[in-house]
TIKE-659465 format. One line per 8 residues: number of its first residue (from 1); their letters; for each residue x, y, z of C-alpha. Coordinates in Angstrom, 3 decimals. Example, Ala and Ser with C-alpha at 12.3 -4.5 7.8 and 13.67 -1.06 7.14 Angstrom:
BEGIN
1	as	12.300/-4.500/7.800; 13.670/-1.060/7.140
END
This chain:
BEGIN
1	xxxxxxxx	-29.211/-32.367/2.197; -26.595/-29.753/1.734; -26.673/-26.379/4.063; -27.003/-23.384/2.134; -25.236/-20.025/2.457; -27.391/-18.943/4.884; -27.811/-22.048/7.030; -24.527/-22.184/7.284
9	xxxxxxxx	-23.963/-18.768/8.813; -26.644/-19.389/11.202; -24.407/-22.599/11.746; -20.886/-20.566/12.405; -22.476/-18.167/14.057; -23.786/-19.945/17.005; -21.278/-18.881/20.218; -21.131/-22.865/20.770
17	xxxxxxxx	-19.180/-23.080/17.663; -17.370/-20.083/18.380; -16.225/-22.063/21.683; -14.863/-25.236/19.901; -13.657/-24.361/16.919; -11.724/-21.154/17.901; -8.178/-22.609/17.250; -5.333/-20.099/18.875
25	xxxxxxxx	-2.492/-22.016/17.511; 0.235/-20.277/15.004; 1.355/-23.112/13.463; -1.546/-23.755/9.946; 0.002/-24.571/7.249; 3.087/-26.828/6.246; 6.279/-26.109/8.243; 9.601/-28.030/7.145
33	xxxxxxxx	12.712/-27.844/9.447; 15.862/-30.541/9.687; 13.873/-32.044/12.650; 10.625/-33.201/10.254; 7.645/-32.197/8.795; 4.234/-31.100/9.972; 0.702/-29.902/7.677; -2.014/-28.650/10.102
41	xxxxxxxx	-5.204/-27.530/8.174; -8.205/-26.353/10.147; -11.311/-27.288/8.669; -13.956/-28.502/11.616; -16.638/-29.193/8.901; -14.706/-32.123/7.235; -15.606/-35.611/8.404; -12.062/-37.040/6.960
49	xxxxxxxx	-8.944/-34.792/5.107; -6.266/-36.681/3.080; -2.913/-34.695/2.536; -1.815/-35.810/-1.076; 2.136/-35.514/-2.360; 3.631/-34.639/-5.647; 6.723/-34.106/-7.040; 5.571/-31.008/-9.456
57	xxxxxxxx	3.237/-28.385/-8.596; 1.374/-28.419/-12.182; 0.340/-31.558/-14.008; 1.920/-35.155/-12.544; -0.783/-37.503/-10.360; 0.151/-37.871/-6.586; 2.369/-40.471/-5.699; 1.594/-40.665/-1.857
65	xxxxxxxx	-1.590/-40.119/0.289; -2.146/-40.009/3.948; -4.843/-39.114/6.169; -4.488/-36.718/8.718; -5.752/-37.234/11.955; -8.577/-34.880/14.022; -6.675/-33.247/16.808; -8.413/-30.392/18.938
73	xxxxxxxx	-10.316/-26.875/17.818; -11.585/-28.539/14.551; -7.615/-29.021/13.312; -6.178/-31.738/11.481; -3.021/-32.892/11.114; -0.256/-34.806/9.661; 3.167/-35.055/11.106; 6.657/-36.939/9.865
81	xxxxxxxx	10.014/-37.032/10.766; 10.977/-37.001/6.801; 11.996/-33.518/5.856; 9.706/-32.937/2.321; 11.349/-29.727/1.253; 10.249/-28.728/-2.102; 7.106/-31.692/-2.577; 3.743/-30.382/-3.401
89	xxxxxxxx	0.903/-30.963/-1.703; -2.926/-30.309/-1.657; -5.667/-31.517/0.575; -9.352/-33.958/-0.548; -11.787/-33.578/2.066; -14.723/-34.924/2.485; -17.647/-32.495/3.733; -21.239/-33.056/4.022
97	xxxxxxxx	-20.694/-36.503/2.466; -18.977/-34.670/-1.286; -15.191/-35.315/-2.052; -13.610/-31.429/-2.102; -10.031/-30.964/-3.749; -8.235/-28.409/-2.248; -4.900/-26.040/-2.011; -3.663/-25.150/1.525
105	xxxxxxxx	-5.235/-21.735/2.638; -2.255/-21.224/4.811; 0.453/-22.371/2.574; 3.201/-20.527/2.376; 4.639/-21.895/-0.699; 2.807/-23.264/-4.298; 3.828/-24.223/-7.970; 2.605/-22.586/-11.027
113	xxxxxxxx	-0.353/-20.447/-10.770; -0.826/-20.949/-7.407; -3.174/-24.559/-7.989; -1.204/-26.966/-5.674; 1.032/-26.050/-2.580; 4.646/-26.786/-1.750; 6.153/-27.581/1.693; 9.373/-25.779/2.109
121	xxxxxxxx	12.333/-25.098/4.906; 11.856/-21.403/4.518; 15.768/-21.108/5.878; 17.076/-22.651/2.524; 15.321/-19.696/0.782; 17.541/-16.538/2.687; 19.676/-14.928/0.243; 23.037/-13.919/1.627
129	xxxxxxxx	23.174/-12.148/4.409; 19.343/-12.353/5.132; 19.772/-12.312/8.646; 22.104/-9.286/8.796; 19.549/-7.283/6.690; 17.803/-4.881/8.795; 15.278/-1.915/7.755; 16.872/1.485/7.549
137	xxxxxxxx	16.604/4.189/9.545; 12.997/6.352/10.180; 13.748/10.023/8.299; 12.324/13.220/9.453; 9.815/12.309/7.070; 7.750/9.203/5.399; 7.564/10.007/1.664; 5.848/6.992/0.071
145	xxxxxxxx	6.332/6.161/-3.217; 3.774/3.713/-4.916; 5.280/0.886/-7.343; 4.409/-1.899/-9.447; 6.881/-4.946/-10.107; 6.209/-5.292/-13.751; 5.480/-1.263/-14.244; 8.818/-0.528/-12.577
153	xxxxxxxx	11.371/-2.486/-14.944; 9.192/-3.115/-18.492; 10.310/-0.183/-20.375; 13.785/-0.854/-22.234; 14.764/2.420/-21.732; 15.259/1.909/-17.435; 18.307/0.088/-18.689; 17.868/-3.002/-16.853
161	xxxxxxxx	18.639/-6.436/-17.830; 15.871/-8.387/-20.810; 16.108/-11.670/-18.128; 14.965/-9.479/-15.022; 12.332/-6.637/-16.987; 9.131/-7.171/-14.849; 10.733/-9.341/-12.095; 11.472/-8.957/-8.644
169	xxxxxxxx	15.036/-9.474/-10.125; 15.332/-6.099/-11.495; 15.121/-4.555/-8.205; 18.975/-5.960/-7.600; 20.067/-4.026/-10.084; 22.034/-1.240/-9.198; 23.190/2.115/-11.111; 21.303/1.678/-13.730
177	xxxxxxxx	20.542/4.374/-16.509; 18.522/5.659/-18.878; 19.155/3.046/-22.403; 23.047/2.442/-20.885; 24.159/6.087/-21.377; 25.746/5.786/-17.680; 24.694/9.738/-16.965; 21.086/9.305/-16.370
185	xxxxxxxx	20.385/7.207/-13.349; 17.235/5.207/-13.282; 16.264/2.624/-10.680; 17.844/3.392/-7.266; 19.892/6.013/-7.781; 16.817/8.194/-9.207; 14.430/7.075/-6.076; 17.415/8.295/-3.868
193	xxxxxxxx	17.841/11.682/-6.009; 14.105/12.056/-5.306; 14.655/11.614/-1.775; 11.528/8.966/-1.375; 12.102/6.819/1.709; 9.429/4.147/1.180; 8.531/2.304/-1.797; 5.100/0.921/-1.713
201	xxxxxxxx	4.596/-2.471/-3.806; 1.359/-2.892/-5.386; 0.133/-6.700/-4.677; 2.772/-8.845/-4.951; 1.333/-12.471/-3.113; 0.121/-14.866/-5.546; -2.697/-13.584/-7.726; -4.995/-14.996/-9.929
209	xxxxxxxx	-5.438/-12.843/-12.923; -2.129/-13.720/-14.781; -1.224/-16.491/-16.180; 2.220/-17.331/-14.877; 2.846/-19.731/-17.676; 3.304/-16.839/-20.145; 5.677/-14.757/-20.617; 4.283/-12.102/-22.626
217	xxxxxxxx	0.720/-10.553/-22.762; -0.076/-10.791/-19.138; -0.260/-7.709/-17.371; -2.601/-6.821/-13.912; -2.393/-4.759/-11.213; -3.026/-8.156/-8.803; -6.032/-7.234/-6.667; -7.510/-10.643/-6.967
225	xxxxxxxx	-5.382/-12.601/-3.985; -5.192/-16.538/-4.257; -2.418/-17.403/-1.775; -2.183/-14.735/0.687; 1.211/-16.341/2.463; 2.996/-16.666/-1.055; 5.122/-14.652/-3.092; 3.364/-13.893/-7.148
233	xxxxxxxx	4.988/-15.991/-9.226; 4.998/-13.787/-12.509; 7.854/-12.117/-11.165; 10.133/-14.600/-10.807; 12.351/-15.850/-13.317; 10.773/-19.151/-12.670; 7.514/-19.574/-11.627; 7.164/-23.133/-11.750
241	xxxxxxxx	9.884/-23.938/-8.951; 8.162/-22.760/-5.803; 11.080/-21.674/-4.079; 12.687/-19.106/-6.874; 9.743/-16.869/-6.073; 10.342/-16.859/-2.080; 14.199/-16.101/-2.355; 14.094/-13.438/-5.480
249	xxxxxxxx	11.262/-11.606/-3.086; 13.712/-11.800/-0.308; 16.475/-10.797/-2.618; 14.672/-7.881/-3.782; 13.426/-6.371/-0.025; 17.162/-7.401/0.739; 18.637/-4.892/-1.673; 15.984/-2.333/-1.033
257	xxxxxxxx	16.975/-1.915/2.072; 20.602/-1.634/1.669; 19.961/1.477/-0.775; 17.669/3.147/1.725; 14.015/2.218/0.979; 11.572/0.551/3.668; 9.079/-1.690/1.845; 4.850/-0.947/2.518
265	xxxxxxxx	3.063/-4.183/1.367; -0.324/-3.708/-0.318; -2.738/-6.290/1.002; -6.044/-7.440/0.148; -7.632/-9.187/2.658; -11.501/-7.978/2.112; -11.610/-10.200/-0.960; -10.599/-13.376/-2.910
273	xxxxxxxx	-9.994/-13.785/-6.720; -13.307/-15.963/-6.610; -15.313/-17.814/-4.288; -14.103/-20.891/-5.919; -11.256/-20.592/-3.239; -9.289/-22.560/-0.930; -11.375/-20.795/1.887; -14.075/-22.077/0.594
281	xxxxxxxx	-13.506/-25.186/-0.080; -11.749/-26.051/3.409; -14.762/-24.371/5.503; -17.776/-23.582/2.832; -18.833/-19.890/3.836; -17.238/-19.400/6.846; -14.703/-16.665/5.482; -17.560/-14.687/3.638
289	xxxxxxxx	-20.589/-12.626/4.540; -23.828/-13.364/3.420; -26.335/-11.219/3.930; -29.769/-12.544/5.811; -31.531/-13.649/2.424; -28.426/-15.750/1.695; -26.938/-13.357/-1.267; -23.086/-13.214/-1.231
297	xxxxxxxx	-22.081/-9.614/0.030; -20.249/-7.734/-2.277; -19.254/-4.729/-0.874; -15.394/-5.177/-2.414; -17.640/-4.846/-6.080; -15.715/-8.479/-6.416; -19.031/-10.897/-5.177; -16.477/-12.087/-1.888
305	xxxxxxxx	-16.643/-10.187/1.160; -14.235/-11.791/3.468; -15.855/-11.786/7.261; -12.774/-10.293/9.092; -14.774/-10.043/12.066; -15.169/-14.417/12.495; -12.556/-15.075/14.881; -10.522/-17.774/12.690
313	xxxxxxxx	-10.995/-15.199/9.828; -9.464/-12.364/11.969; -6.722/-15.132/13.075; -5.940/-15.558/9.598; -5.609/-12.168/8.367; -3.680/-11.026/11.771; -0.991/-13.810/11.490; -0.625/-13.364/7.721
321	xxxxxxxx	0.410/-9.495/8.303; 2.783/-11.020/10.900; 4.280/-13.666/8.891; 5.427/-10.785/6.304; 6.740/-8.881/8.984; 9.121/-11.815/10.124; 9.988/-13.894/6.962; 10.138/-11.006/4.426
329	xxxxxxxx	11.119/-7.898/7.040; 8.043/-5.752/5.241; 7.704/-2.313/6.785; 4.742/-1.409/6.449; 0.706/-2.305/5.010; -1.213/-0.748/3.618; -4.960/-2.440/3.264; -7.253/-2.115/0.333
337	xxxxxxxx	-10.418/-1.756/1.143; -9.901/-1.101/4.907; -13.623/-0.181/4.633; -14.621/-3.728/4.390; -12.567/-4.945/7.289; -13.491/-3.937/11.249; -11.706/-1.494/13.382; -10.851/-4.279/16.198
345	xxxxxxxx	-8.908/-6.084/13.842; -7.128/-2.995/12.730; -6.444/-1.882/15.779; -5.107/-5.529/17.277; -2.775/-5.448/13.685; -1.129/-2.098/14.492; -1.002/-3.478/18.757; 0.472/-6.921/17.686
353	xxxxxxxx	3.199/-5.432/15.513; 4.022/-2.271/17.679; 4.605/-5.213/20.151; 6.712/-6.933/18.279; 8.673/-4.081/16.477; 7.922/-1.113/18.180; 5.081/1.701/18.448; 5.037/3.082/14.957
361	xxxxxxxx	8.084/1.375/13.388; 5.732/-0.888/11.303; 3.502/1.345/9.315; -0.105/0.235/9.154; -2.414/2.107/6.494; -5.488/1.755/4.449; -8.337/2.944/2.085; -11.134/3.936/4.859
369	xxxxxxxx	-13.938/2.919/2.265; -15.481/0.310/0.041; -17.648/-0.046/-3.070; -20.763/-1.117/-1.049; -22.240/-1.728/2.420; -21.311/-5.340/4.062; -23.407/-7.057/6.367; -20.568/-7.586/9.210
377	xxxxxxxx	-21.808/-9.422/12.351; -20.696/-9.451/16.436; -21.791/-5.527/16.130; -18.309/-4.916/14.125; -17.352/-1.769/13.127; -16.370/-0.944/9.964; -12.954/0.503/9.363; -14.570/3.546/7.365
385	xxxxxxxx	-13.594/7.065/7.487; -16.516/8.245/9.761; -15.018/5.920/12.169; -11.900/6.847/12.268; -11.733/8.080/15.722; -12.381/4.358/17.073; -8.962/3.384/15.163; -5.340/3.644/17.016
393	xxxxxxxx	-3.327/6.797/15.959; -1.314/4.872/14.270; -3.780/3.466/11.963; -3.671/5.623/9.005; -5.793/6.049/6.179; -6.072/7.620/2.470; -7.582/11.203/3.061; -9.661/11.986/-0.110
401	xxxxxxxx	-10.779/15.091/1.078; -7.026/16.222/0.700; -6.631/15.160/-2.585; -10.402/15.813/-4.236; -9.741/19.820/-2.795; -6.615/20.074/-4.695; -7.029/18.692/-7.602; -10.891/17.633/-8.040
409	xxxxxxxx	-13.380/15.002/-7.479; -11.761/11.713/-8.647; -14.543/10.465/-10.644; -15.658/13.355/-12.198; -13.175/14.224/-14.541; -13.972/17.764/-15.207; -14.490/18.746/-11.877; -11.661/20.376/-10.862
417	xxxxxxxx	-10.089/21.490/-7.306; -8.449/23.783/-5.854; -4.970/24.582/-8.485; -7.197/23.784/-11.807; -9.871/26.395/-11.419; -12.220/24.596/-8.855; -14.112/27.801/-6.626; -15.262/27.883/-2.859
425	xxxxxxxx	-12.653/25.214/-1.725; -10.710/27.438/0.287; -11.570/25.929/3.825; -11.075/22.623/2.614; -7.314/23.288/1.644; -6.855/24.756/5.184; -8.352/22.309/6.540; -6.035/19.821/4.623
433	xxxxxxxx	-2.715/21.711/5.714; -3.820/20.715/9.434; -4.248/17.149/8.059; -7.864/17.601/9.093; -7.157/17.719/12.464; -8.414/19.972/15.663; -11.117/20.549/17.637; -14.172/18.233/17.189
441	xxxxxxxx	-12.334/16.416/14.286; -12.585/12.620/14.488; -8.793/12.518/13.420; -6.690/12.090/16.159; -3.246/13.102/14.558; -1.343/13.449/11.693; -0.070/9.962/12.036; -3.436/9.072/10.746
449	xxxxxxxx	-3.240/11.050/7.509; -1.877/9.686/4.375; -1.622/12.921/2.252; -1.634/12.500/-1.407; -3.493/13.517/-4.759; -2.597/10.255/-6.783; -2.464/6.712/-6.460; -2.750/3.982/-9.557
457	xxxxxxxx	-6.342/4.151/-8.861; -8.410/6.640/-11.215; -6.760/8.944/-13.497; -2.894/10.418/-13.307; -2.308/13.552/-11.665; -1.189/14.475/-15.496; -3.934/13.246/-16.963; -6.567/14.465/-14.726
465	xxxxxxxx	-5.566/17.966/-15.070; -5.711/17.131/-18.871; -9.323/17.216/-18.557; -9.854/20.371/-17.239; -6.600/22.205/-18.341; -5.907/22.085/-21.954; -2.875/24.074/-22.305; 0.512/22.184/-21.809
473	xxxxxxxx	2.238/25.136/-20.042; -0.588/25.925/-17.366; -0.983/22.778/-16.817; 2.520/22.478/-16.320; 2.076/25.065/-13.427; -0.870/23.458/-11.794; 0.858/20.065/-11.430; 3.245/22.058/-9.492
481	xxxxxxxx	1.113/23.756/-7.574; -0.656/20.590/-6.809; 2.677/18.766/-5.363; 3.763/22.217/-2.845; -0.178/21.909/-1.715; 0.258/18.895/-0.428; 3.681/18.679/0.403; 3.331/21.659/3.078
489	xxxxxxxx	0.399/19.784/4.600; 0.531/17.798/7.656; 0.431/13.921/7.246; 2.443/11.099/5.515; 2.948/12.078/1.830; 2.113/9.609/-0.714; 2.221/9.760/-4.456; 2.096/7.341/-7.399
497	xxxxxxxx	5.356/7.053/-8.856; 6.380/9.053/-12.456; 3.619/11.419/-10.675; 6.799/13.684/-10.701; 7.687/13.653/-14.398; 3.803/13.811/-15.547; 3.097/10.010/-15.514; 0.486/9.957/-18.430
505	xxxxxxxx	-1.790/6.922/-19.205; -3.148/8.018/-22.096; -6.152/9.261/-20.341; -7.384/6.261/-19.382; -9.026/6.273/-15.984; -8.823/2.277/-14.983; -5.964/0.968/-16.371; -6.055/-2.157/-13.800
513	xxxxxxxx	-5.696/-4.670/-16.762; -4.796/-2.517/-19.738; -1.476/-3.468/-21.418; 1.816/-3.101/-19.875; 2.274/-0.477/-22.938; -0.033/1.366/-20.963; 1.131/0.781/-17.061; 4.505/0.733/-17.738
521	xxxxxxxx	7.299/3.261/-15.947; 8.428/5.530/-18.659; 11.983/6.464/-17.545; 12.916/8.658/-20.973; 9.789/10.835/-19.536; 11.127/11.258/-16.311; 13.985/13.531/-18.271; 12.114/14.596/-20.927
529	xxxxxxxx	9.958/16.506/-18.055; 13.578/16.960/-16.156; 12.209/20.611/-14.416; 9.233/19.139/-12.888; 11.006/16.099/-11.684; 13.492/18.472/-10.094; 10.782/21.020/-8.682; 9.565/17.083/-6.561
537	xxxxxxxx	12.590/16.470/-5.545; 13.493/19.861/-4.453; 10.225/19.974/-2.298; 10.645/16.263/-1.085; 14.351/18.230/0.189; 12.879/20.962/1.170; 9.857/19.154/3.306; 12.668/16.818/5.058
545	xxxxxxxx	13.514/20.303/7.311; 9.887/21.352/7.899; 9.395/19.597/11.668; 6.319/21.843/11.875; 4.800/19.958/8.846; 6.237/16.543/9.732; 4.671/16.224/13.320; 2.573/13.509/13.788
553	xxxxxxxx	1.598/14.368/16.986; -1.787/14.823/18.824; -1.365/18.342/19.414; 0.831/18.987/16.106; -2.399/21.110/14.013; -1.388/23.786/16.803; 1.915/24.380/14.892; -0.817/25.876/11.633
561	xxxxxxxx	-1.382/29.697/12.892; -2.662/32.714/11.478; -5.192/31.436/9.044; -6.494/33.284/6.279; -8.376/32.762/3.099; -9.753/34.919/0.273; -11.012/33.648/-3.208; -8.519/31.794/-4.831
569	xxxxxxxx	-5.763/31.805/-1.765; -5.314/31.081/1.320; -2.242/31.079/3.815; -0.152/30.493/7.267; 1.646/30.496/9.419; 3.693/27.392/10.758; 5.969/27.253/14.415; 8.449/25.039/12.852
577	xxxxxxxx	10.685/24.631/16.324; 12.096/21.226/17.353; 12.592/20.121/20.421; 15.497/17.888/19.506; 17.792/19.909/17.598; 17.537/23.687/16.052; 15.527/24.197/13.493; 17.077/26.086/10.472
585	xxxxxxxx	13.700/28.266/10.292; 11.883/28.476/13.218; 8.417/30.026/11.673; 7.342/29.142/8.318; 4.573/31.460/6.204; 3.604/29.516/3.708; 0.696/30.951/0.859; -1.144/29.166/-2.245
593	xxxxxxxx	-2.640/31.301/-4.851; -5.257/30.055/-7.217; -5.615/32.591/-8.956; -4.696/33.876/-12.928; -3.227/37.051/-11.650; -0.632/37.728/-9.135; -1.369/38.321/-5.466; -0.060/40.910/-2.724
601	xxxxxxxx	0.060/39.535/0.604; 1.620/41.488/3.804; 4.381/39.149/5.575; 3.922/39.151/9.182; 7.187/41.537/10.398; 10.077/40.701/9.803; 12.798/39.699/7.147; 11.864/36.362/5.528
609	xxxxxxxx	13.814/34.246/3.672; 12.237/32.754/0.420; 12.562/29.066/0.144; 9.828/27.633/-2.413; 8.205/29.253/-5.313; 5.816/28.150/-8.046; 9.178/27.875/-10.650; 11.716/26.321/-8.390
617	xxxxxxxx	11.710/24.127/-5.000; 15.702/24.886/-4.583; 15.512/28.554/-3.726; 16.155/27.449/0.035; 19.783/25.920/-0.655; 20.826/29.645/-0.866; 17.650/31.787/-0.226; 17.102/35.678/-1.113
625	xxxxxxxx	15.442/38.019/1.543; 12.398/40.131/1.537; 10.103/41.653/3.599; 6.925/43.781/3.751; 4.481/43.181/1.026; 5.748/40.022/-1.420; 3.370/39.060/-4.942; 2.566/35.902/-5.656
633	xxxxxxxx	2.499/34.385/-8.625; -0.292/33.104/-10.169; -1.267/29.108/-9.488; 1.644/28.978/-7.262; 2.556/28.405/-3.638; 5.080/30.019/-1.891; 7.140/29.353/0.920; 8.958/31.433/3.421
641	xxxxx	11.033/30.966/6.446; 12.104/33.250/9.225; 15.460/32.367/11.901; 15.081/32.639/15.288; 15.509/36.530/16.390
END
């Protein structure tokens, strides 16, 4: 008689088990060096695991079998001096008396489409000068820029190469331009002439929603993980050799970093692509939450709630973040879903890596909600935003309180925020600048605060200001106004890239599977809206010499002074001293205004020098002077500094 779901929690979640079975080891999963071989597979439900060998990773039989032997913690294992770089590999178990086919949950390596694993000596994957690569410098400032592999390089008119379009390939491509003209840089050079310092990639481990056998007609966004240790193989130039995948990833972070980008990794650990996964299959149900009748949770809206909170789940998920970190030299995470996972874990992530790295060199981010509740056990804590006090500083999350006041609610289309005629929100925007911090706030600094008002998620900036703004020009204005709001908050700024040239999708809100016509990166746009790209860059400048706004420090929502608000604008002041090195302004007074007319507002005494307005972010290269009583123009934001006296 087969458990069922909720037998078998009962079964995992006795503390006996807990005592037995909790394996501490690092070493899961196939590891291939000159000395030998060795595949380690935890599965303390199996009565007997084979290991099975194969020369291709798609379609030919095995031609070897061996059984692995039952070592301690519920691990088996099967170890050889022959070094079996590049064979393939899966697992048959047998559990509760049925024969169970399986892919390595830890490998780190697979063939096409993720179905069978591949043992590999990662060393013979390092490009070039791997080892010498090292992550640039930290800026004054994190300005994260969100990008897609495939949306990145599609478009013809980036001016990369047909063979690399889509592929982790194109990202060694450098001075590029717009169709070959040579004048209009695309690529690198642009992301430098932005001034972004990290580029976020949207999921690139293996995934299950393409088919990597295709080359055309296969687009997703990849939130649908299959092999959480392995490079997607859509993006390679050759999917069906497992180790293209692993060097052209290594190739690409490689050449990232030489131009001046750290890399944020988006993970998805709260879910699988199905239940019909290698989890599964190794331990039934031990990596998902059931609730007490025995339904699956599905608080990821996806029907797999992975238990983070099981100590070999947690294990998992922890040395997976690490394994990144060393093989790949990723910057940063950022978790989807951090909702569904539990604050401990966070919190040992961002400890593990700060140990490793340093406090706050690795970044460590994530969406503080989830579609649903989740029936966690061992009294976890969810990682939502009402608990965001019991996460390390350093664990940051997406503030949608920020971006819903400035713009409107995200899935309401025609309600709008603060800059597209949305009333009463006034607190809320000063509230934002402070990055929600101060007294009785749960947030415990700025480093906490990722600061944004788009992400691929939900509609474009562009597009949701479509809804509520139909004229071209004003909305024009309000996308401006939008980027200075949040720019001149507190926080880690965030936006979804061609959000500076009026990244349209053609209105449609979820575009997670839509065609790459759709997703792709429009570079002809990115001139064709030249001024607004230029007003972005300008403030991303601009925001680099603001040390009052890029303090992530406990104590940094002191620097906001002299609040005010009336309807339709609000304003500041901001001590923008460093302690390190003089500041070129030492007070900032900074002041949005919503409204359709102009606006008089009394400067605090003293000349002022006028660095941002709502038409152009340069003014502070060579800035004009005023004093007394300035007007501000309508749905703008302007931005003042005064020298030391």
């Amino acid at each position: 008689m087969r458990k069922t779901a909720k037998e078998w929690k009962t079964f995992y979640s006795d503390p006996e088990f807990e005592q037995n079975y909790t394996y501490e080891g690092h070493d899961l999963g196939a590891a291939c060096t000159e000395d030998g071989t060795s595949i380690l597979l935890w599965s303390p439900v199996a009565e007997s695991v084979t290991v099975r060998f194969y020369h291709d990773g798609e379609s030919e039989d095995s031609y070897r079998t061996e059984a692995m032997v039952k070592e301690g913690k519920g691990v088996w294992a099967y170890r050889t001096k022959e070094v079996l770089h590049k064979v393939y590999y899966d697992f048959e178990l047998s559990i509760e008396g049925k024969m169970i086919c399986s892919a390595d949950p830890y490998a780190k390596a697979c063939g096409i489409n993720g179905k069978r694993s591949m043992i590999v000596d990662l060393k013979r994957t390092d490009p070039k000068g791997w080892e010498e690569d090292v992550s640039p410098a930290y800026q004054q400032e994190q300005i994260i820029y969100e990008l897609h592999i495939g949306e990145y390089s599609w478009d013809p008119s980036g001016g990369f190469p047909a063979a690399f379009r889509g592929k982790y390939k194109a990202f060694t491509c450098e001075n590029t331009t717009l169709d070959h003209d040579g004048v209009h840089p695309t690529g690198f050079s642009y992301m430098k002439k932005l001034g972004i310092t990290h580029v976020q990639l949207m999921p690139v481990y293996d995934y299950g929603s393409v088919d990597e056998s295709k080359t055309e007609g296969e687009f997703n966004w990849g939130y649908d993980p299959v092999n959480y240790n392995v490079p997607e193989g859509s993006y390679s130039t050759d999917p069906r050799n497992g180790e293209v995948r692993i060097k052209e990833f290594k190739e690409m972070i490689q050449f990232l970093h030489k131009n001046g980008f750290r890399v944020i990794m988006d993970v998805v650990y709260n879910h699988t692509y199905s239940l019909d996964a290698w989890f599964q299959k190794t331990v039934p149900w031990y990596y998902y939450r059931v609730h007490e009748n025995g339904e699956t949770a599905n608080g990821s809206a996806c029907g797999n709630d992975v238990a983070s909170e099981r100590s070999m789940c947690a294990n998992y998920i922890l040395d997976s973040v690490l394994y990144w970190a060393e093989e790949y030299h990723i910057d940063g995470f950022r978790f989807d879903l951090m909702g569904l996972l539990d604050t401990g874990l966070m919190n040992r992530i961002e400890k593990e890596l700060a140990l490793r790295y340093g406090k706050g060199e690795k970044m460590v981010f994530g969406e503080p909600w989830s579609a649903d509740e989740t029936p966690m056990e061992k009294q976890a804590v969810p990682a939502l935003k009402c608990h965001v006090d019991q996460l390390d500083p350093h664990v940051g999350f997406f503030c949608d309180d920020t971006r819903d006041a400035v713009k409107g609610h995200t899935f309401e289309g025609e309600e709008p925020g603060f800059v597209n005629g949305g009333e009463g929100l006034e607190e809320e925007i000063l509230a934002s600048v402070r990055a929600w911090c101060g007294p009785k706030s749960k947030v415990k600094a700025p480093s906490q605060v990722i600061t944004y008002v788009s992400a691929h998620d939900n509609w474009t900036l562009w597009d949701k200001l479509s809804l509520t703004i139909p004229d071209e020009k004003e909305r024009m204005q309000a996308n401006r106004m939008a980027a200075a709001i949040y720019m001149t908050c507190q926080g880690n700024l965030f936006f979804l890239s061609g959000e500076e040239f009026a990244r349209t999708k053609d209105g449609l809100e979820n575009s997670y599977n839509a065609p790459i016509e759709i997703n792709r990166l429009d570079w002809k746009r990115a001139y064709e809206q030249y001024e607004l790209t230029e007003y972005y860059s300008g403030l991303i400048h601009l925001r680099k010499q603001l040390p009052g706004l890029c303090d992530k420090s406990e104590n940094a929502w002191k620097r906001i002074q002299n609040r005010w608000k009336t309807d339709g604008a609000v304003g500041f002041t901001v001590d923008n001293r460093n302690e390190r090195a003089p500041s070129r302004w030492e007070t900032l007074c900074i002041i949005y205004n919503s409204r359709n007319e102009k606006f008089a507002v009394e400067l605090p005494e003293g000349k002022w020098e006028v660095l941002l307005d709502g038409y152009s972010s340069n003014l502070w290269r060579d800035p004009f002077v005023t004093e007394g009583t300035v007007k501000v123009d309508s749905h703008s934001v302007l931005v003042l500094g005064q020298t030391g006296k």
